[in-house]
DRENMARSE-184440 format. One record per residue: residue number from 1; residue in one letter; x, y, z of N, C-alpha, C, CB in turn. Coordinates in pm, 1 decimal. Glycine has a CB too. Layout:
REM DRENMARSE-184440
PAPA  nr rest      n_X      n_Y      n_Z     ca_X     ca_Y     ca_Z      c_X      c_Y      c_Z     cb_X     cb_Y     cb_Z
PAPA NUM    A        X        Y        Z        X        Y        Z        X        Y        Z        X        Y        Z
...
REM end
This chain:
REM DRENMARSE-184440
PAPA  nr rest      n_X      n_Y      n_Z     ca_X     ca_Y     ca_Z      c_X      c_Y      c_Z     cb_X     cb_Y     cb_Z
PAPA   1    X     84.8   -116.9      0.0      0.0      0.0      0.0     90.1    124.1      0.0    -96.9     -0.7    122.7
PAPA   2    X     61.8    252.5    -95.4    155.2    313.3   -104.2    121.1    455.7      7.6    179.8    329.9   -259.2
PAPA   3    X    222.6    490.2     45.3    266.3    542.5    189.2    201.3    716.0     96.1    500.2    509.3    257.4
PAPA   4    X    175.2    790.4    212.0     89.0    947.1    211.7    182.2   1005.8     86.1    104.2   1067.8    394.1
PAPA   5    X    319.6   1044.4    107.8    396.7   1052.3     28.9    424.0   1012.1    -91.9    449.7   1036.8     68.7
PAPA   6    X    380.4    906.6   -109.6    404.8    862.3   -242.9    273.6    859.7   -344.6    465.3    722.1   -229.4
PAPA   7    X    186.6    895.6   -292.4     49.8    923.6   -333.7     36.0   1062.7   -367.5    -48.5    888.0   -230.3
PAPA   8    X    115.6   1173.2   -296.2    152.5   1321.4   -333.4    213.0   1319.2   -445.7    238.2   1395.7   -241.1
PAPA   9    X    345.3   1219.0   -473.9    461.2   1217.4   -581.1    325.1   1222.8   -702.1    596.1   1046.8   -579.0
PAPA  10    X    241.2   1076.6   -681.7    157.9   1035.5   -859.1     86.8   1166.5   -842.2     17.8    859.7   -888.4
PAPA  11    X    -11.4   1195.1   -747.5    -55.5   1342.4   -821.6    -17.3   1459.9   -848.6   -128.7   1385.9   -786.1
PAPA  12    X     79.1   1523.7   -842.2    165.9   1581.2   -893.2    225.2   1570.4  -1025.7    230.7   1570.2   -825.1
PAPA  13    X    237.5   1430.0  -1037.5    284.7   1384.1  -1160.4    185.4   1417.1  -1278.0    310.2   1236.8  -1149.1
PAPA  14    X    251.9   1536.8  -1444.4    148.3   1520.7  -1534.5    232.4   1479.6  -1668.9     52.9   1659.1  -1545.8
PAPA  15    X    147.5   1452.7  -1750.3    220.3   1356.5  -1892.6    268.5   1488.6  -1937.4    101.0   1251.3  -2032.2
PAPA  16    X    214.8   1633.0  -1943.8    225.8   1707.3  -2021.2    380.7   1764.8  -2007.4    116.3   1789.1  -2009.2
PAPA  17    X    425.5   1735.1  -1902.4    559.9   1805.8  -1836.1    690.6   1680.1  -1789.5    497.9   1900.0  -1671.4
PAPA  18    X    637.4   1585.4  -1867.0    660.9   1465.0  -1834.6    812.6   1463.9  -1899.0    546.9   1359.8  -1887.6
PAPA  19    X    815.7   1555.6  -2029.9   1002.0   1529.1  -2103.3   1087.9   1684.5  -2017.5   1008.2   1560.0  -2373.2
PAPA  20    X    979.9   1743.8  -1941.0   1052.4   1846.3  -1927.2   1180.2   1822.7  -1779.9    934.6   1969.3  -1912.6
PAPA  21    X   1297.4   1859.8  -1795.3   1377.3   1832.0  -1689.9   1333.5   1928.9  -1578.4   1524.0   1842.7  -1728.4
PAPA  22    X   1384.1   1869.0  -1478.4   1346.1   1913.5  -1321.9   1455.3   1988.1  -1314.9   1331.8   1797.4  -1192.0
PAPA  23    X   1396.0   2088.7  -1241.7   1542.8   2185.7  -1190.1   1522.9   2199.9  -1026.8   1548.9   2378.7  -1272.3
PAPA  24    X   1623.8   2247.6  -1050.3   1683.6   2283.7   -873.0   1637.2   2424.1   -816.3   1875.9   2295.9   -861.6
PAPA  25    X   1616.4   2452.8   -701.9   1486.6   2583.2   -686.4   1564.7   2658.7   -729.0   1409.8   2641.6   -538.3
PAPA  26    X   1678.0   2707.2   -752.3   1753.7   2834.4   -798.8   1735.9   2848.5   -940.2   1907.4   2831.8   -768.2
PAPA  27    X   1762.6   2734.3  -1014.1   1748.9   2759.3  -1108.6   1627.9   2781.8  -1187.1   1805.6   2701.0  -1135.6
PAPA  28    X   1511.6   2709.7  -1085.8   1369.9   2772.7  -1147.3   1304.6   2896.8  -1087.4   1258.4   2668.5  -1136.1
PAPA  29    X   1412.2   2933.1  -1009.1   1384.3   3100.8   -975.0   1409.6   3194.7  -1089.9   1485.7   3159.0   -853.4
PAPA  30    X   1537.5   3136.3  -1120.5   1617.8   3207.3  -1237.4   1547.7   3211.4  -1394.2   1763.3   3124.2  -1249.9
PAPA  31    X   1466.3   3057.3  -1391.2   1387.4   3075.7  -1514.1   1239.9   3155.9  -1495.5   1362.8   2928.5  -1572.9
PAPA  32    X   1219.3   3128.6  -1407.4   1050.7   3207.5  -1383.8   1116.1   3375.4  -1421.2    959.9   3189.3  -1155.2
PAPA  33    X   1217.5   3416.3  -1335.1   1238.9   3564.7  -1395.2   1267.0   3602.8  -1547.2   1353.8   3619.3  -1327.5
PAPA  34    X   1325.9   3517.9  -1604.0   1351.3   3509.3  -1733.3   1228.0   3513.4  -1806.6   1425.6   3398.5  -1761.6
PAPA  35    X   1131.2   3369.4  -1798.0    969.6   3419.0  -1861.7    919.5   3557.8  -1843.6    848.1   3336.4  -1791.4
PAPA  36    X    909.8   3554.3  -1708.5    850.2   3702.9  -1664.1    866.4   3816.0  -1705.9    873.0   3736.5  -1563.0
PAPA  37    X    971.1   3855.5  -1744.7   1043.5   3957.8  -1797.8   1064.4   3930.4  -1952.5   1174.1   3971.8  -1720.3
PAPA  38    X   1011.4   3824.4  -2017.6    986.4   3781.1  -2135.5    844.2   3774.5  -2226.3   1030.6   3675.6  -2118.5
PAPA  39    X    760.8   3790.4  -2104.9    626.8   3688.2  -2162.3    518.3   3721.3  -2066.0    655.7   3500.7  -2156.6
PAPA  40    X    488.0   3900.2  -2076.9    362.4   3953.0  -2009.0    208.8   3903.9  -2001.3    352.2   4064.6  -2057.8
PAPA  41    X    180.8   3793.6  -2118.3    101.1   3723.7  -2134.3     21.4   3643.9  -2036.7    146.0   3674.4  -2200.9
PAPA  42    X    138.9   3572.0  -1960.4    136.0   3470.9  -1858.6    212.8   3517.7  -1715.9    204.6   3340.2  -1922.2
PAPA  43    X    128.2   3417.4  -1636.5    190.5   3384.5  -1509.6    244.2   3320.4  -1527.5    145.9   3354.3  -1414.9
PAPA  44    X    383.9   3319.7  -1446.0    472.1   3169.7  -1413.0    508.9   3150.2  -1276.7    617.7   3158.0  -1490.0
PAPA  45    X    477.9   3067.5  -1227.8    481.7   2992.9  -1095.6    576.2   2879.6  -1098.1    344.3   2939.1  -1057.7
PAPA  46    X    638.0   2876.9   -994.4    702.8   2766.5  -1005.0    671.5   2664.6   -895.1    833.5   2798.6  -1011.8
PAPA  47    X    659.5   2501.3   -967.3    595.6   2387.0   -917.0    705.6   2276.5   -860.1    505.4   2328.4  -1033.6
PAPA  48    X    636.0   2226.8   -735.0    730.6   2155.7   -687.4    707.8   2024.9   -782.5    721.1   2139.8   -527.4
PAPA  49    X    806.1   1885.3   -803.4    796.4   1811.1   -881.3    774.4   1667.3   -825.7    892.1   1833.5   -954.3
PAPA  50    X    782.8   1704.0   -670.7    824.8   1571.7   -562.0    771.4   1587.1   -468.0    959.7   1545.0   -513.8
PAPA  51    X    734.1   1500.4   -368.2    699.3   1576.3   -205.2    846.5   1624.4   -179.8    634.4   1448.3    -51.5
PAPA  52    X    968.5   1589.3   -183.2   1023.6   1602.0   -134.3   1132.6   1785.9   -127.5   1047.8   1480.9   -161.1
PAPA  53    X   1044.7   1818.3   -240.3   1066.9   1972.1   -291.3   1227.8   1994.1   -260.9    958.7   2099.3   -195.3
PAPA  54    X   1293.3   1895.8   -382.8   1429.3   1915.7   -401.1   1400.6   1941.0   -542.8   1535.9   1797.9   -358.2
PAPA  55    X   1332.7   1890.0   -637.5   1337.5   1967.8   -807.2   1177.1   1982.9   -845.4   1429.3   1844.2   -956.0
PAPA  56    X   1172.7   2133.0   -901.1   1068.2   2196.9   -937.7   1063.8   2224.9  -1103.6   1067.1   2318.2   -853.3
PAPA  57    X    978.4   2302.2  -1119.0    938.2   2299.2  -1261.2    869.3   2464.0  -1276.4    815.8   2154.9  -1293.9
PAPA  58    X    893.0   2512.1  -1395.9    775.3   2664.6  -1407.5    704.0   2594.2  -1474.4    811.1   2830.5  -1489.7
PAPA  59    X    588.1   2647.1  -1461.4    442.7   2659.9  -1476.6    372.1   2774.0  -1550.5    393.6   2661.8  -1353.8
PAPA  60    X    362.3   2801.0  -1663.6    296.2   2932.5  -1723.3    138.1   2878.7  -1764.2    394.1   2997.1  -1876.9
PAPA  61    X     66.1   3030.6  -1718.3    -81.9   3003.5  -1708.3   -106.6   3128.9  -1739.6   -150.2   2948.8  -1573.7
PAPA  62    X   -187.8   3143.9  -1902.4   -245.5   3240.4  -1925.6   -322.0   3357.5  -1850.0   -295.3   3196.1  -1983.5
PAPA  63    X   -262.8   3493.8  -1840.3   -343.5   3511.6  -1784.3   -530.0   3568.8  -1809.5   -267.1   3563.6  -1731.3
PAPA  64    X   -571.9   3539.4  -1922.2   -690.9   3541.2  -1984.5   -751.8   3418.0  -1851.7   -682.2   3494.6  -2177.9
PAPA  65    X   -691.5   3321.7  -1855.4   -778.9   3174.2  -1778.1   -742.8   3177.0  -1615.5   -707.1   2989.7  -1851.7
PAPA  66    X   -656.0   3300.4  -1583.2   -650.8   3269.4  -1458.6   -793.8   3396.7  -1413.2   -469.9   3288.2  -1390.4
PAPA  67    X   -766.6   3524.6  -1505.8   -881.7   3634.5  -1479.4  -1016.7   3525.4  -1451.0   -909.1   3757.5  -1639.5
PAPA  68    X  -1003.2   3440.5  -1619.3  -1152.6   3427.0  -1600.8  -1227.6   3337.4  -1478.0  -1197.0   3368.9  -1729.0
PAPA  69    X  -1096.3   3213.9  -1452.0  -1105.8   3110.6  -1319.7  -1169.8   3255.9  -1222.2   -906.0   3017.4  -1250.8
PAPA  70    X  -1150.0   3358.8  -1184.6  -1148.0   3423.7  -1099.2  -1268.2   3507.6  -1055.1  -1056.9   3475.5  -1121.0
PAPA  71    X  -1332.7   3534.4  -1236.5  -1460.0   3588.4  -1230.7  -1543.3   3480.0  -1189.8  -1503.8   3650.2  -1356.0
PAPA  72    X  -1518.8   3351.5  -1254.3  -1642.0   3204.7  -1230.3  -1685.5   3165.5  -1075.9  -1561.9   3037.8  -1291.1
PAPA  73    X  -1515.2   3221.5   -983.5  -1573.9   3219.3   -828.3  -1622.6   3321.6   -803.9  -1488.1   3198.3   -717.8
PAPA  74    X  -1604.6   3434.2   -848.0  -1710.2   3510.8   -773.3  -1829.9   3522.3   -805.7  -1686.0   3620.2   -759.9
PAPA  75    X  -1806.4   3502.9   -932.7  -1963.0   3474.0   -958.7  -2048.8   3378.8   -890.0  -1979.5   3433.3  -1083.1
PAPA  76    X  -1967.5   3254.4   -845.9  -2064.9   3135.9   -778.2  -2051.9   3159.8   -648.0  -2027.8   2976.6   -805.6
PAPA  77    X  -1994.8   3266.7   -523.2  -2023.6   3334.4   -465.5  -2133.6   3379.9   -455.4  -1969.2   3383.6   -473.9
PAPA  78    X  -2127.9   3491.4   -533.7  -2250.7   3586.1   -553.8  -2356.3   3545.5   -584.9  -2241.4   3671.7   -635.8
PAPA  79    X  -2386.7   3425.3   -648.9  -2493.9   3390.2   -688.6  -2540.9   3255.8   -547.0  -2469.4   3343.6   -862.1
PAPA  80    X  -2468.8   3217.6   -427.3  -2494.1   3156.6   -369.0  -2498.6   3262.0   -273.8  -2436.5   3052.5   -370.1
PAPA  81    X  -2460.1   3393.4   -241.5  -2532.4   3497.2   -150.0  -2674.7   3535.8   -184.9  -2454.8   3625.8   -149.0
PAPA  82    X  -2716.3   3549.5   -321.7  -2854.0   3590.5   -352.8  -2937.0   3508.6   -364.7  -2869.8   3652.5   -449.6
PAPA  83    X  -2887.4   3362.7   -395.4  -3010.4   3273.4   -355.0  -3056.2   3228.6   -245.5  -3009.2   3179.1   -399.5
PAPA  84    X  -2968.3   3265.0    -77.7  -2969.7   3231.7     25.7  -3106.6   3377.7     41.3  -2805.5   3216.1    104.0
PAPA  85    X  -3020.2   3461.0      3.5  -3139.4   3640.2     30.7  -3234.3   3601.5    -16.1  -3113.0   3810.4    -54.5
PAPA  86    X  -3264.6   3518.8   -136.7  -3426.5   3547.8   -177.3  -3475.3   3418.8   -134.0  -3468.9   3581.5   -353.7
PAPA  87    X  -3386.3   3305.5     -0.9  -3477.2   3207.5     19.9  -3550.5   3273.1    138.3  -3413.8   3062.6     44.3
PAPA  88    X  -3457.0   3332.3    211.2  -3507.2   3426.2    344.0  -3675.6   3481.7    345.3  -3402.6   3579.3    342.8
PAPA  89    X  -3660.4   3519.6    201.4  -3809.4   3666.7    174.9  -3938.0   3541.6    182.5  -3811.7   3791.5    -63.0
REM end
C-alpha cells in the first residue's frame, strides 16, 4: 500500500511536463524571472515536482484563464449569496 507521500509524488505527476527536466529551486527562480520579464502574457509559478521539494518545474498560465477562473468564483459566490437572500423573503 503506497505510503501518504508517495500518493503526493503520482498526483503531482502530469504527462504534459513529463520530457521536461526538473530543476533545482535556484534555477527555477532564475527561469521564472527570465519568462517574466519575457512573456507579459502569462503567469509563471514555479511547481514543486516531488513531495520532497528538491526539483521543481515553471508553470505558465495564461493570464486570460486565470482572470476568467477568478470571475467564475465570484460569480458562484454571488450567486450563492442571492439565492440564500431570496430564500429568506
Amino acid at each position: 500500500m503506497p505510503s501518504l507521500m508517495e500518493s503526493t509524488d503520482y498526483d503531482l505527476f502530469e504527462y504534459r511536463h513529463a520530457d521536461e527536466p526538473a530543476l533545482a529551486l535556484d534555477e527555477a527562480v532564475k527561469r521564472a524571472a527570465q519568462l517574466r520579464s519575457s512573456d507579459a502574457a502569462h503567469f509563471h509559478r514555479i511547481v514543486p515536482v516531488d513531495s520532497d521539494m528538491t526539483s521543481f518545474r515553471v508553470e505558465s498560465i495564461s493570464r486570460a484563464a486565470v482572470y476568467s477562473e477568478l470571475l467564475s468564483r465570484w460569480s458562484e459566490l454571488l450567486n450563492r449569496f442571492v439565492s440564500k437572500a431570496a430564500a429568506k423573503r
